[in-house]
C-alpha positions in Angstrom: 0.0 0.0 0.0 1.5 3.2 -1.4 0.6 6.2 0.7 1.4 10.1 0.9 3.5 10.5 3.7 3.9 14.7 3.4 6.8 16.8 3.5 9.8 14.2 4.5 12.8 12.9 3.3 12.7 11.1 -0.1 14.0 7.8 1.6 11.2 7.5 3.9 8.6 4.8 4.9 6.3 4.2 7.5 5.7 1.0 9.6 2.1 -0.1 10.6 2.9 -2.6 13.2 0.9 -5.3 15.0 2.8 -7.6 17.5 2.0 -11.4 19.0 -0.8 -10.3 21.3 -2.3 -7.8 18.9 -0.9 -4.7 20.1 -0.3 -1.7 17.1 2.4 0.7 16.6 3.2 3.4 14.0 7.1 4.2 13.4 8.2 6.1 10.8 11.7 6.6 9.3 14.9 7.0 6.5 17.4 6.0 5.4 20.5 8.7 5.5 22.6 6.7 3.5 25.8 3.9 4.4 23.6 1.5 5.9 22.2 4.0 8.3 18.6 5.0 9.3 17.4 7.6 11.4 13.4 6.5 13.3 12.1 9.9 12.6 8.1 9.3 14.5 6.4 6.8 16.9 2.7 6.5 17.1 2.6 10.4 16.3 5.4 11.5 18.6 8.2 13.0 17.0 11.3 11.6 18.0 15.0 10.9 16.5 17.2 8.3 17.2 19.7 5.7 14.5 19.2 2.7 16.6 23.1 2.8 17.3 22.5 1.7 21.4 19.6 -0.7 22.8 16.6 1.7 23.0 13.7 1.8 25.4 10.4 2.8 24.3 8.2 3.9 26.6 4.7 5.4 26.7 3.3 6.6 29.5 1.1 8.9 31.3 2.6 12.4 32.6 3.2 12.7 36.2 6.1 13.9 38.5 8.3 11.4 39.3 7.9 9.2 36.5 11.4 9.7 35.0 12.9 9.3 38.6 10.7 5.9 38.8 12.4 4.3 35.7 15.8 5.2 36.0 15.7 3.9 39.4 14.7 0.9 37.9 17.7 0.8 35.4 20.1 2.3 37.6 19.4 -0.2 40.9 20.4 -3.3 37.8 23.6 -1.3 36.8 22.1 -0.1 33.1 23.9 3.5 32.0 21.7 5.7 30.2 23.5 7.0 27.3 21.0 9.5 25.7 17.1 10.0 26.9 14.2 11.9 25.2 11.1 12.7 26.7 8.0 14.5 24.6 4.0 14.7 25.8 1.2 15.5 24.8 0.6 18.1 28.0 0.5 18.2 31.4 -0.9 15.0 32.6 -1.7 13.4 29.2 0.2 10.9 26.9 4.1 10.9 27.4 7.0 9.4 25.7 10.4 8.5 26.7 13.4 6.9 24.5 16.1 5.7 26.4 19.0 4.7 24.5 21.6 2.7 26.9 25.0 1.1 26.8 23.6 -2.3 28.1 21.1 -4.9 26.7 18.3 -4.4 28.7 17.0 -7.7 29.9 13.2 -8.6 29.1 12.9 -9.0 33.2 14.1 -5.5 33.2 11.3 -4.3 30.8 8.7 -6.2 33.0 9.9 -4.2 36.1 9.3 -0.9 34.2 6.2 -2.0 32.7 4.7 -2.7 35.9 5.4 1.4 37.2 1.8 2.5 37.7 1.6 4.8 34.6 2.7 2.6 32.2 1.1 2.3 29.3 3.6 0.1 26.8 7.4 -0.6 26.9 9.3 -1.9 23.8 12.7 -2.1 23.4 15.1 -2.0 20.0 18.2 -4.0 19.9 20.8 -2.1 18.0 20.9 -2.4 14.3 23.6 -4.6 13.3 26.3 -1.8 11.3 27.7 -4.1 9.1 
C-alpha cells in the first residue's frame, strides 16, 4: 500500500505494526545513507534516534516522578543511560520516553518498568547490526 506521507525525506517509509498479542504501533523513518537510518516518529510522537544503542520505548502517562521511577529501575540493575528523550502531549496526558543505553536491557528488566503505575507500553530496540 502506497501512501502520501507529506513533507519528509525522499527515503522515507512508515511501519504499521501489530505484534503477538495484537498490540499496534506506528514508526516512521529514512534512510540517510551507508547502511544507516534515522526513526524519525512513533505512534505520532516525534522523535529521533539511528538505533546505534539498545533503545527503550516507553509510553506513559505524565506525572512527577515518573522519570525518577524508571531510571531507578535501570540504575538499581547497573544499566547506564547514554542519551534520553522525553516529549507529551501536555500536562498530565500521553508521554514518551526513549532511552537509548550502553547495556542490553534484559526482558525482566522491561517487565519491572512495565509494571510502574503509569505505564502504558514498553518496547525495546536492539541495536541495528552496522555491518
Amino acid at each position: 500500500m502506497k501512501k502520501n506521507l507529506g513533507d519528509v525525506h525522499p527515503n522515507s517509509v512508515k511501519f504499521y505494526l501489530t505484534g503477538t498479542r495484537g498490540e499496534k504501533a506506528e514508526t516512521a523513518g529514512c534512510s540517510i545513507g551507508g547502511g544507516r537510518i534515522v526513526i524519525t516518529e512513533i505512534n505520532e510522537f516525534s522523535v529521533e534516534f539511528m538505533g546505534e544503542y539498545p533503545t527503550l520505548v516507553l509510553l506513559y502517562t505524565d506525572s512527577p516522578g515518573m522519570i525518577t521511577e524508571i531510571t531507578r529501575v535501570l540504575a538499581g540493575v547497573g544499566i547506564n543511560i547514554a542519551q534520553m528523550r522525553v516529549s507529551r502531549e501536555g500536562k498530565g496526558r500521553r508521554a514518551l520516553a526513549v532511552i537509548e543505553t550502553d547495556e542490553i536491557i534484559k526482558q525482566e528488566i522491561t517487565k519491572d518498568i512495565g509494571r510502574l503505575s503509569k505505564i502504558e507500553r514498553v518496547m525495546f530496540i536492539e541495536p541495528l547490526d552496522p555491518r
